[in-house]
DRENLUMRO-903012 format. One line per field, with one value per residue (C-alpha): residue in one letter; y, x, z. Coordinates in Angstrom, 2 decimals, padded with zeros to 5 digits. Example, Ala and Ser with C-alpha at 12.3 -4.5 7.8 and 13.67 -1.06 7.14 Angstrom:
2
residuo	c(a,s)
north	c(-004.50,-001.06)
east	c(012.30,013.67)
up	c(007.80,007.14)
***
This chain:
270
residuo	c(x,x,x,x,x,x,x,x,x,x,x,x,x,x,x,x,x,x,x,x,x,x,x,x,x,x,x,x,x,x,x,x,x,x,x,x,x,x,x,x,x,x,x,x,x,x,x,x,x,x,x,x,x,x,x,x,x,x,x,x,x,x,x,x,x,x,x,x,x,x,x,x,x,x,x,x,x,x,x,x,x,x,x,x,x,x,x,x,x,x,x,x,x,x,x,x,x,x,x,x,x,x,x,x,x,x,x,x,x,x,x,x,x,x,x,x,x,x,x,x,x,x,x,x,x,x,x,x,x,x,x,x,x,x,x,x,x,x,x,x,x,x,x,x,x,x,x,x,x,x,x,x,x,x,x,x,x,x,x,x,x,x,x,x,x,x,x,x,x,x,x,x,x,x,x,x,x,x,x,x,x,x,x,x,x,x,x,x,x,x,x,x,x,x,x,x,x,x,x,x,x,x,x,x,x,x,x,x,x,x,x,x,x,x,x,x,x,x,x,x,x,x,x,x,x,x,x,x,x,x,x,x,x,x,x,x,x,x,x,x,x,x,x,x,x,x,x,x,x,x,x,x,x,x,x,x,x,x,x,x,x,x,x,x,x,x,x,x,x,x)
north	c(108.53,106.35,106.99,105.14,106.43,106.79,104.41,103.12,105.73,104.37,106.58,105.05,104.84,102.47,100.10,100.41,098.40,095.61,095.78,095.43,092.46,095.14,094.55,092.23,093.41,094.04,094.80,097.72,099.22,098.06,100.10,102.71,102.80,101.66,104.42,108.38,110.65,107.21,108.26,108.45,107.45,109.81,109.17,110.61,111.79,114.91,116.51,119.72,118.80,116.67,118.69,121.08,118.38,117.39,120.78,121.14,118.59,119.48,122.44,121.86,118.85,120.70,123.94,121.45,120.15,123.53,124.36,121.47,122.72,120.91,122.17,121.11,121.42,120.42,118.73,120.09,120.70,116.92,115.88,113.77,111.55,108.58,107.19,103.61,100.96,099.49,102.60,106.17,106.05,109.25,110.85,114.17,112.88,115.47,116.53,115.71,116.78,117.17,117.65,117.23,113.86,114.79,114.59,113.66,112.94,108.73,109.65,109.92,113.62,115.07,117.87,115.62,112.87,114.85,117.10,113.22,112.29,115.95,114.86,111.92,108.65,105.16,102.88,101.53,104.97,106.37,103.29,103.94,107.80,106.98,105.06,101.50,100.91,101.09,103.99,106.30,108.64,112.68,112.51,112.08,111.31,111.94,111.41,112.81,110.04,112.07,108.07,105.39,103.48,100.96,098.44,100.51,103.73,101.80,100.42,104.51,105.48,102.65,103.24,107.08,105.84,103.88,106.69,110.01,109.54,109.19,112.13,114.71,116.78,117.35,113.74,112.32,110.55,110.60,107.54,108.21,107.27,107.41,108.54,108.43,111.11,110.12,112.76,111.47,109.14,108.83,105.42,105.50,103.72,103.10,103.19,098.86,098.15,098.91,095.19,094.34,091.67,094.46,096.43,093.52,093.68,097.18,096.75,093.49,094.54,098.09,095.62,093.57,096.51,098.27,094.88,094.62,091.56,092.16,090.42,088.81,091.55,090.43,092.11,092.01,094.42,095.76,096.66,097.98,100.23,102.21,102.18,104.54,102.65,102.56,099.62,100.71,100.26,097.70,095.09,092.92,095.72,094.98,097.57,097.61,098.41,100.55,097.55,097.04,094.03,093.60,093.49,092.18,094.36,094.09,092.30,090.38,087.16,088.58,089.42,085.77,084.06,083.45,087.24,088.44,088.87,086.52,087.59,086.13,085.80,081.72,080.92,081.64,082.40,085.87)
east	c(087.79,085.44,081.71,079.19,077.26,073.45,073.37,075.88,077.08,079.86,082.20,082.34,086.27,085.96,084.47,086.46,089.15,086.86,085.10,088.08,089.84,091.87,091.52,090.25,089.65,085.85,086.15,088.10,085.23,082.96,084.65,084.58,080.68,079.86,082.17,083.09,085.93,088.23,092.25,093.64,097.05,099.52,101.09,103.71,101.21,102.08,098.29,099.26,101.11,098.43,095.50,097.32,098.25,094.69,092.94,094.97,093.93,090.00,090.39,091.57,089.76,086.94,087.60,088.50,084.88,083.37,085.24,084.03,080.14,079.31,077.54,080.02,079.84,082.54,083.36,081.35,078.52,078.48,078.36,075.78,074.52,072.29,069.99,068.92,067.61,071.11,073.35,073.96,076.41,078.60,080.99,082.35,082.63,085.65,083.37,080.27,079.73,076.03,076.41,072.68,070.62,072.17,075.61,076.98,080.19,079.42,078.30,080.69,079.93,079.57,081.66,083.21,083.77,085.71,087.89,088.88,089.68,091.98,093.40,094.48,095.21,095.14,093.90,090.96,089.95,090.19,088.24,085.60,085.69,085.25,082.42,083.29,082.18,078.71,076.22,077.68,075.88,074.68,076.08,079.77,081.74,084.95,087.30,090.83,093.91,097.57,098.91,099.38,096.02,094.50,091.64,089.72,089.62,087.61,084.66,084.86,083.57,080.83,079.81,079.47,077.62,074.92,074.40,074.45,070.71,069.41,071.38,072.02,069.67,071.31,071.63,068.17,066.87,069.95,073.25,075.89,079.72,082.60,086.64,089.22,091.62,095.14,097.93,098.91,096.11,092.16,089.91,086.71,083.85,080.78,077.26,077.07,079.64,077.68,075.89,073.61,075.96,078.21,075.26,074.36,078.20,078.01,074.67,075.87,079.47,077.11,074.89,077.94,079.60,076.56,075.74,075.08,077.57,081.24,083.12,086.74,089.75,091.90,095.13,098.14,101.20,100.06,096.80,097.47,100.06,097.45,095.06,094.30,093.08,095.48,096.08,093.69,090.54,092.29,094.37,095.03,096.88,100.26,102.76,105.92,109.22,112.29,112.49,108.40,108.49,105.27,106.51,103.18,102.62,098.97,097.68,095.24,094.98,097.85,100.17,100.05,099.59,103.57,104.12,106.33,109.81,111.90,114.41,117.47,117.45,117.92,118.41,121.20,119.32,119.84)
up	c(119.92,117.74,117.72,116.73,113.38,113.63,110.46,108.14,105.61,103.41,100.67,097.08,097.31,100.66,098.33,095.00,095.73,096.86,094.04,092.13,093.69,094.98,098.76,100.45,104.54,103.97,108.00,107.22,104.98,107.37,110.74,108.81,107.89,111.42,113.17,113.21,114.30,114.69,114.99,112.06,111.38,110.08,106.64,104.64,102.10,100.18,100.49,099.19,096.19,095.33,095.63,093.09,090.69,090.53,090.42,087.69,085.74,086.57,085.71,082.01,081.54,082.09,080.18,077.04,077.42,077.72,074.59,072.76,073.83,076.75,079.68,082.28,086.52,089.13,092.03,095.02,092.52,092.03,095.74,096.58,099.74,098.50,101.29,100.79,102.64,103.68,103.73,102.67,099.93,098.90,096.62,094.81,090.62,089.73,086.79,084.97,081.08,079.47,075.90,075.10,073.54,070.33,070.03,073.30,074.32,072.79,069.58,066.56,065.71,069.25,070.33,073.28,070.83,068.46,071.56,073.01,069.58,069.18,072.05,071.43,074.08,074.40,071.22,073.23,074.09,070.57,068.87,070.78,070.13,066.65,066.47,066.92,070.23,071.64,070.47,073.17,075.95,076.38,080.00,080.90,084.13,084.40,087.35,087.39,088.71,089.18,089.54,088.20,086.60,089.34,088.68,091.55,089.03,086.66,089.51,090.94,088.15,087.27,090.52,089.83,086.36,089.07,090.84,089.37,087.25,090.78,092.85,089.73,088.32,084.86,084.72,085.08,081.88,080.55,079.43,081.15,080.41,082.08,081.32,083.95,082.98,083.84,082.88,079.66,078.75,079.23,079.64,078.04,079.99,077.29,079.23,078.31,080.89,083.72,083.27,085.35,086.96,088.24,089.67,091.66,092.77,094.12,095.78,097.52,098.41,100.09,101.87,103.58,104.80,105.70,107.63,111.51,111.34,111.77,109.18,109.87,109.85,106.91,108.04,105.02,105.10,101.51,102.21,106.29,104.76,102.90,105.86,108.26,111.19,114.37,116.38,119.10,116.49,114.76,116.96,114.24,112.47,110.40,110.83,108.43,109.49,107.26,105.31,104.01,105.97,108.46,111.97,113.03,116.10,116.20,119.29,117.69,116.05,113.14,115.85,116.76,113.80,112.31,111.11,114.15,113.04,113.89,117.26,114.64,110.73,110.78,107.60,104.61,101.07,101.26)
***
């Protein structure tokens, strides 16, 4: 059964895809940073196949970078809880790489420069590697993806980038970059794209779902299939059938709106 949080504490990846054009039910985001210990709907997730996939890839991401020099800690030891005004805001950064003010994983000499270069990757990431992009960072954050590359990945890690000078100690005073490792490829994120335009994006996107006011459910059969929430927290839910077509069960204003199936198929395109 739902319960009501003491204040609104919201987890960076309910607000990723948001960010990212991604998704678009901000109520979804919000429920969740309003309410605890909902029912959870069951998927067909493989949890355990994943978890080993990406452990995997932590794990020798993050030896590579201890190979190369850099001081480097993991997951749990990059948890963090941010209290502000609006909301708490956490995460777990898969790993975070400190390389020192000299020669950090941005500049063209560092030891993380020249192990990304070693290892090769997409053109964009290797160009910057090598000196042609922005003067680089002594601070790395890297987040491991087992999937396929989403625009979310990208704002995951800026928003890690915002965050960890104020929640990690190794990474106070410090430029921070980001890399989202994918299995055979790596996206470099130079310090510079964290603008202040996108800061003012995460802080604003926090502040609406850490809001009193409920915003309108925006209920789609592509973004309910990758949610959570039951029918009995969200009415307006879109449930799909065999097919991937929405059956529109929900018994709020979606269930009425057109996106019942129809009793008969009434038409001959296809």
């Amino acid at each position: 059964m739902a319960v009501p949080r003491s204040s609104p504490y919201i987890w960076v990846t309910w607000i990723t895809g948001l960010l990212a054009g991604d998704r678009h039910c901000l109520w979804s985001a919000w429920y969740r940073a309003h309410f605890k210990d909902y029912e959870r709907k069951p998927t067909g997730f493989d949890l355990a196949a994943w978890t080993a996939t990406h452990a995997e890839m932590v794990r020798t991401r993050g030896q590579a970078l201890r190979d190369a020099g850099c001081e480097v800690f993991v997951e749990g030891q990059n948890k963090f809880a941010l209290k502000g005004r609006a909301a708490t805001l956490g995460g777990v950064p898969d790993l975070v790489a400190v390389c020192g003010p000299v020669g950090g994983p941005g500049d063209v000499d560092g030891p993380a420069a020249a192990h990304t270069a070693r290892e090769g990757g997409p053109a964009a990431t290797g160009r910057a590697m090598s000196g042609a992009g922005p003067a680089g960072a002594d601070a790395l954050v890297i987040d491991c993806k087992s999937g396929r590359q989403r625009n979310s990945d990208y704002f995951q890690v800026l928003t890690y980038m915002l965050v960890l000078p104020l929640t990690h100690p190794a990474c106070r005073g410090r430029r921070i970059a980001g890399e989202i490792q994918y299995r055979d490829a790596s996206v470099r994120i130079e310090p510079e794209k964290l603008t202040d335009d996108l800061k003012r994006l995460i802080r604003t996107t926090i502040e609406q779902i850490a809001g009193d006011e409920e915003p309108p459910r925006v209920p789609s059969a592509g973004e309910c299939r990758f949610c959570d929430l039951c029918l009995g927290d969200c009415p307006d839910r879109i449930e799909e059938d065999d097919d991937g077509a929405g059956d529109g069960r929900g018994a709020g204003t979606a269930g009425r709106s057109g996106k019942d199936s129809p009793p008969g198929i009434g038409h001959d395109l296809f």
